[in-house]
C-alpha beads as a LAMMPS data file, in Angstrom:
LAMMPS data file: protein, C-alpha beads

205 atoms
204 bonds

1 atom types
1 bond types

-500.0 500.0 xlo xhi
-500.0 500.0 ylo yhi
-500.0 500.0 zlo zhi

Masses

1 110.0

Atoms # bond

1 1 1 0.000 0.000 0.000
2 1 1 1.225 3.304 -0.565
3 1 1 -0.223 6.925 -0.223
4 1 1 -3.454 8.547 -2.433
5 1 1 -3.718 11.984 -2.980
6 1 1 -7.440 13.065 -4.416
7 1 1 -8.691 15.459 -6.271
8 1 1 -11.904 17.510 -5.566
9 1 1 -14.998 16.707 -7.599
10 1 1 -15.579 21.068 -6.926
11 1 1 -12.457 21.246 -9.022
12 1 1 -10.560 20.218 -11.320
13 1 1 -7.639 21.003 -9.435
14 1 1 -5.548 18.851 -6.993
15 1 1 -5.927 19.989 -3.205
16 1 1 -3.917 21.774 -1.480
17 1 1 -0.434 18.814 0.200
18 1 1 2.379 19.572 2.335
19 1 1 5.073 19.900 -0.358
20 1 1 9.081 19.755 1.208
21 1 1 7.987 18.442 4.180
22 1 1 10.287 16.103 6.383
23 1 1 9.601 12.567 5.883
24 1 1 8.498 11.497 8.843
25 1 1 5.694 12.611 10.830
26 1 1 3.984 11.577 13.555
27 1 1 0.353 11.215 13.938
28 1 1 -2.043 9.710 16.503
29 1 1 -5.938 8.582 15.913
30 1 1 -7.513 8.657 19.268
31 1 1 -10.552 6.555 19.610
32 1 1 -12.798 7.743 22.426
33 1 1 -15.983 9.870 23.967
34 1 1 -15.630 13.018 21.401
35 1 1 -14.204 13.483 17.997
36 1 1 -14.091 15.140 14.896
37 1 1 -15.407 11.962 13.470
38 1 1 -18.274 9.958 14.704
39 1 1 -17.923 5.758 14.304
40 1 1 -21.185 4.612 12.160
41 1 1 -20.176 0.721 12.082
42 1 1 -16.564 -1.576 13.136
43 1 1 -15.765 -4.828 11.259
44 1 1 -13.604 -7.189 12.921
45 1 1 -11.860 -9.106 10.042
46 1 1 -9.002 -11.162 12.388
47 1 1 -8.012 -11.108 15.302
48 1 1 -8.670 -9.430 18.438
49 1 1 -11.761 -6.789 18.464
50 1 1 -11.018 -3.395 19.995
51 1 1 -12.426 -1.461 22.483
52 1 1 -15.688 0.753 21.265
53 1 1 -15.749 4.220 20.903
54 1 1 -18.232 6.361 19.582
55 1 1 -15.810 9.537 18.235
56 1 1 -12.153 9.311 16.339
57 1 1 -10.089 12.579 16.492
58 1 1 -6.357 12.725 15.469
59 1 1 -3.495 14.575 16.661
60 1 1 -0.006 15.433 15.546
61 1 1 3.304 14.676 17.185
62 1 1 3.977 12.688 19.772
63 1 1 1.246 11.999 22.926
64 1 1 2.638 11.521 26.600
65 1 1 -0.683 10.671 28.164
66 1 1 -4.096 9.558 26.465
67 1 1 -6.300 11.831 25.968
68 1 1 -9.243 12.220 28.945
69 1 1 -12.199 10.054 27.803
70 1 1 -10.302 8.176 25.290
71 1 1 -10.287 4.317 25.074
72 1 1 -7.173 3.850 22.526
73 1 1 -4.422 5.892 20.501
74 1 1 -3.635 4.635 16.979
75 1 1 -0.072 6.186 16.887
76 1 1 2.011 5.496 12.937
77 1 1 4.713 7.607 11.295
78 1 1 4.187 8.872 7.766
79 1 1 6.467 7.806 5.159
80 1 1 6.393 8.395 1.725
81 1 1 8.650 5.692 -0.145
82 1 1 8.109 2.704 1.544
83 1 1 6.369 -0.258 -0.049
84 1 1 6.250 2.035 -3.522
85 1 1 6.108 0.224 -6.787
86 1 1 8.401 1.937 -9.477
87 1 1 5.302 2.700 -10.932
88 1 1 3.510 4.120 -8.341
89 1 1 6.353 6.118 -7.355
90 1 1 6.085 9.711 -9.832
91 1 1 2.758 9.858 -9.177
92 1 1 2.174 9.273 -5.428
93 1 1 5.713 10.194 -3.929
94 1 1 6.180 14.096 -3.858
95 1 1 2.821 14.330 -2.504
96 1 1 1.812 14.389 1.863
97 1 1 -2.265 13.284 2.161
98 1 1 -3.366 16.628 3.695
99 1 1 -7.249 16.625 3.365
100 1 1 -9.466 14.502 1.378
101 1 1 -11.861 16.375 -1.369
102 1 1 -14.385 19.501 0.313
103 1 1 -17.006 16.485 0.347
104 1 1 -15.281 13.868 1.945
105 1 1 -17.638 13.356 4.692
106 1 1 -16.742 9.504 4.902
107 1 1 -13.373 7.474 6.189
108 1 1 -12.144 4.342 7.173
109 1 1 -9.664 3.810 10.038
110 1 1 -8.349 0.411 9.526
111 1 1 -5.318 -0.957 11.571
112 1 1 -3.560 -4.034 10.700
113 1 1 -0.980 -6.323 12.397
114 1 1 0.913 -8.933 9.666
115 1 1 2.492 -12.579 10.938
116 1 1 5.357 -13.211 11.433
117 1 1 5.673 -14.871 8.407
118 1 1 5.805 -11.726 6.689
119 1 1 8.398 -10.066 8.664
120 1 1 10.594 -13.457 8.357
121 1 1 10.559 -13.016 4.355
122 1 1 13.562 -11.242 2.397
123 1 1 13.069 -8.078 0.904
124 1 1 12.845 -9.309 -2.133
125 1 1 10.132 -11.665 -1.472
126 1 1 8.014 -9.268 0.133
127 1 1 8.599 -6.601 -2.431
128 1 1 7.394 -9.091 -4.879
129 1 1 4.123 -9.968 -3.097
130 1 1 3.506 -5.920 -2.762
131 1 1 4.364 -5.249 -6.543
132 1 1 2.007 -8.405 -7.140
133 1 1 -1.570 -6.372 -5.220
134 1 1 -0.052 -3.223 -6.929
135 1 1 -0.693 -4.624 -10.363
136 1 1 -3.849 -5.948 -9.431
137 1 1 -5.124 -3.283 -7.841
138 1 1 -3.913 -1.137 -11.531
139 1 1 -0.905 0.968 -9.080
140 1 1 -4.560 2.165 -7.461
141 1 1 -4.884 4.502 -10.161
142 1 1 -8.126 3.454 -10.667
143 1 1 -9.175 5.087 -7.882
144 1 1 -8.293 8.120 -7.995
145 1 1 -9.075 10.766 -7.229
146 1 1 -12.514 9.490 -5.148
147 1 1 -10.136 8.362 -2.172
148 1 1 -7.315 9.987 -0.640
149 1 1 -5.221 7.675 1.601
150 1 1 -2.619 8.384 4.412
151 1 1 -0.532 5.061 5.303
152 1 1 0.762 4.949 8.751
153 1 1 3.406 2.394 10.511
154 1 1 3.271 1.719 13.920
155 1 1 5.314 -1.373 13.980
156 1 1 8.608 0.910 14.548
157 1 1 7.013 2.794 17.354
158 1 1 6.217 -0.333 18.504
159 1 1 2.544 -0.251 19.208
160 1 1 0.108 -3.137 18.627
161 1 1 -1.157 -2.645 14.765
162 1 1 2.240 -3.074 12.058
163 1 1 0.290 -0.173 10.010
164 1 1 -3.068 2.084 10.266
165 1 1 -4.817 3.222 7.061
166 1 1 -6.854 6.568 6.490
167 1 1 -8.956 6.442 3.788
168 1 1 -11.441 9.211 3.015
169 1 1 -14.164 9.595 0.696
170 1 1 -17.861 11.381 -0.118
171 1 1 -20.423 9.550 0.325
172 1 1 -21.193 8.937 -3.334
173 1 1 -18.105 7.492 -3.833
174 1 1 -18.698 4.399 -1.187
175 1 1 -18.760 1.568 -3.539
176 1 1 -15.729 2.664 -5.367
177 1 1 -13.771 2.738 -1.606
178 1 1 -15.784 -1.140 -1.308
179 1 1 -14.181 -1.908 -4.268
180 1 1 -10.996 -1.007 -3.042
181 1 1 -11.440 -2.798 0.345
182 1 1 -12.567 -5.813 -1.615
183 1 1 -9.382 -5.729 -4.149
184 1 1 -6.881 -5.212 -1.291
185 1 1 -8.461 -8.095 0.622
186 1 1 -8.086 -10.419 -1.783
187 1 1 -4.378 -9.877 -2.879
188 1 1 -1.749 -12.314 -1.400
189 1 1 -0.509 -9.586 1.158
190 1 1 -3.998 -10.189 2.518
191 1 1 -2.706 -13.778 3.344
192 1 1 0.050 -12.420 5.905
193 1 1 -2.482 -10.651 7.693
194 1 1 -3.827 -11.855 11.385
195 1 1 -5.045 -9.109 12.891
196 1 1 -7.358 -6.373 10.779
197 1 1 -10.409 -4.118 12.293
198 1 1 -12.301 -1.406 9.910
199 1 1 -13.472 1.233 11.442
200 1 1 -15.906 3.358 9.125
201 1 1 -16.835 6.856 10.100
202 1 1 -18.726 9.765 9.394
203 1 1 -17.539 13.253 9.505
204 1 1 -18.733 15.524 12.140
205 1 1 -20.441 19.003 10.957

Bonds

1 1 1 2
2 1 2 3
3 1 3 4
4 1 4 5
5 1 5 6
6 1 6 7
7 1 7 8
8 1 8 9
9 1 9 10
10 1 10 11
11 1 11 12
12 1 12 13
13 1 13 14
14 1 14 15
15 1 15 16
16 1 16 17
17 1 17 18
18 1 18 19
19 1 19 20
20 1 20 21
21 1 21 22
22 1 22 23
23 1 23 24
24 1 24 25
25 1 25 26
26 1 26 27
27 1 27 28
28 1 28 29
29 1 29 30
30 1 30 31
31 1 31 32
32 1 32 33
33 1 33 34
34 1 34 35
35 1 35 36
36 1 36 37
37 1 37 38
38 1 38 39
39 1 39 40
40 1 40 41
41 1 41 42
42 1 42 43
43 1 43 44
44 1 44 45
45 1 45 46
46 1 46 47
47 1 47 48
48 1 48 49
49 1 49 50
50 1 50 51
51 1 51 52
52 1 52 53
53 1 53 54
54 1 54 55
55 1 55 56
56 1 56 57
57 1 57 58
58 1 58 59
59 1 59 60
60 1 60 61
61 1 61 62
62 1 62 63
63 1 63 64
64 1 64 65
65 1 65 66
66 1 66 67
67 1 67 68
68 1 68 69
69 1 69 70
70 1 70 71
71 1 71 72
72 1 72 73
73 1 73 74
74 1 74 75
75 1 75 76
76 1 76 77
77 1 77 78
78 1 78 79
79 1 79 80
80 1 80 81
81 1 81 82
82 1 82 83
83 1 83 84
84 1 84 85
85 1 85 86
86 1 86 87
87 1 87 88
88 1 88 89
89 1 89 90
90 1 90 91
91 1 91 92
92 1 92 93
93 1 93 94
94 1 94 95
95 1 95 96
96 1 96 97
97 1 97 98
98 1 98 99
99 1 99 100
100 1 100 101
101 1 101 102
102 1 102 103
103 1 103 104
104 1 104 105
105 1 105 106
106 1 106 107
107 1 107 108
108 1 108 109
109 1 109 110
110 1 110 111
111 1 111 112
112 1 112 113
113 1 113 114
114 1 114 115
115 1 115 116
116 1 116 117
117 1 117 118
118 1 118 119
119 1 119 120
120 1 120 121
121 1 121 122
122 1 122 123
123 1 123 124
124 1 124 125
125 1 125 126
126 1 126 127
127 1 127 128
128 1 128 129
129 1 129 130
130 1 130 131
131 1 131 132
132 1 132 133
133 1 133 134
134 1 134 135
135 1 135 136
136 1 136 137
137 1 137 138
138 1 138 139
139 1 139 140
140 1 140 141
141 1 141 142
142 1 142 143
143 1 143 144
144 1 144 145
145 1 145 146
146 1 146 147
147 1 147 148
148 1 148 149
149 1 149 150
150 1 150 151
151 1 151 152
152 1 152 153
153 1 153 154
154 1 154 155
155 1 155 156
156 1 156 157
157 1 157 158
158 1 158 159
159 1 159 160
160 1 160 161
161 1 161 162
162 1 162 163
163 1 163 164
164 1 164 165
165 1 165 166
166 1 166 167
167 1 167 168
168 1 168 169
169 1 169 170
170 1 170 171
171 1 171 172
172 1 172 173
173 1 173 174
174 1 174 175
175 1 175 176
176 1 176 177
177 1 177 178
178 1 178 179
179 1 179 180
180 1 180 181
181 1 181 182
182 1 182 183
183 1 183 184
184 1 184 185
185 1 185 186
186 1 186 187
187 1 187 188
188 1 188 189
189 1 189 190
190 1 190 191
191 1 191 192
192 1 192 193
193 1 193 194
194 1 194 195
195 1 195 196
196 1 196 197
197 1 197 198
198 1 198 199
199 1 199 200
200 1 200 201
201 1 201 202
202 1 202 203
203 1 203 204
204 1 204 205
C-alpha cells in the first residue's frame, strides 16, 4: 500500500499537500468519547476486536498521556517511499495526504498487524508480493481521485497494529472505496495478515 492523494470533484484542481515536508511525521488517531469523526459501524476481520468508541479525532506529534475520555491511541509515522512500486512512485511520492476532497464526509480507520511470516521473508520476497496487489489493484490509479489515503506504521514505534490506514471519501463514492477494500483483501498480502479491524466513520459538521 502506498499513499493517495485526491482530487476535488468542486475542481478540477488537486488539493492543497504539504510539499518539502520532512519525511516522517507523527500522527495519533484517538478513539474515544468526542471526535471530529463519529464511528457509524466496526468490522472485525481477524483477530482481536477493539475497544468501542463512539468519536475518532487525530493529533499530531507525539502523545505523553491519552487523551481524557479516550479508550485507545492509533499512533504510525508517515512515510512516503516505503512499499512504492516503481510505478507508483512519480505519481504518489512528492505528494503528503493533507485533506481529502471539500465532500469527503466519509473514512475508514483500519489498523492491521501482519504474521510473522511476513516479517521473516527477504526483501525481495516481500517486495514481490507488494508489486504483485499493486498490479492488481492497476498501481490504485483506478481510484483516484474518489479516495485519498494516508498510510501509517506503527510497527517501529512499537505499538500493537504493524500499520493504520486513512482512507477518506464522499459519500457517493462508497462503492468505489468497497471496491478497493474488496481488491486489497483479496491480494496475497492479505494472506500475511492476522489481525485487521475497519473502522468506518462519518464526519462531524
Amino acid at each position: 500500500m502506498s499513499i493517495i492523494t485526491c482530487r476535488s470533484h468542486y475542481s478540477r484542481e488537486p488539493q492543497s499537500f504539504f510539499v518539502g515536508q520532512p519525511a516522517e511525521v507523527q500522527l495519533n488517531y484517538i478513539g474515544g468519547s468526542t471526535g471530529s469523526w463519529r464511528v457509524s459501524s466496526v468490522t472485525t476481520h481477524s483477530g482481536a476486536p477493539m475497544k468501542a468508541v463512539t468519536h475518532v479525532d487525530i493529533a499530531k506529534g507525539k502523545i505523553g498521556r491519552s487523551p481524557m475520555g479516550s479508550s485507545w491511541i492509533l499512533r504510525g509515522i508517515v512515510r512516503n517511499t516505503r512499499f512504492v512500486t516503481r510505478e507508483e512512485r512519480p505519481n504518489l511520492e512528492p505528494h503528503y495526504f493533507k485533506q481529502g476532497p471539500v465532500e469527503s464526509t466519509c473514512a475508514a480507520l483500519i489498523p492491521i498487524r501482519k504474521t510473522a511470516a511476513w516479517w521473516n521473508l527477504e526483501h525481495d520476497e516481500r517486495q514481490e508480493i507488494i508489486e504483485a496487489r499493486s498490479r492488481q489493484l492497476g498501481s490504485g490509479m483506478r481510484f483516484l481521485p474518489a479516495i485519498a489515503r494516508r498510510f501509517l506504521y506503527g510497527r517501529d514505534l512499537g505499538e500493537p497494529f504493524d500499520m493504520v490506514t486513512w482512507f477518506e471519501y464522499s459519500s457517493r463514492d462508497q462503492s468505489i472505496f468497497d471496491d478497493l477494500a474488496g481488491a486489497l483483501r483479496s491480494s496475497m498480502e492479505w494472506q500475511y495478515i492476522e489481525r485487521e479491524v475497519d473502522i468506518r466513520l462519518i464526519r462531524e459538521l
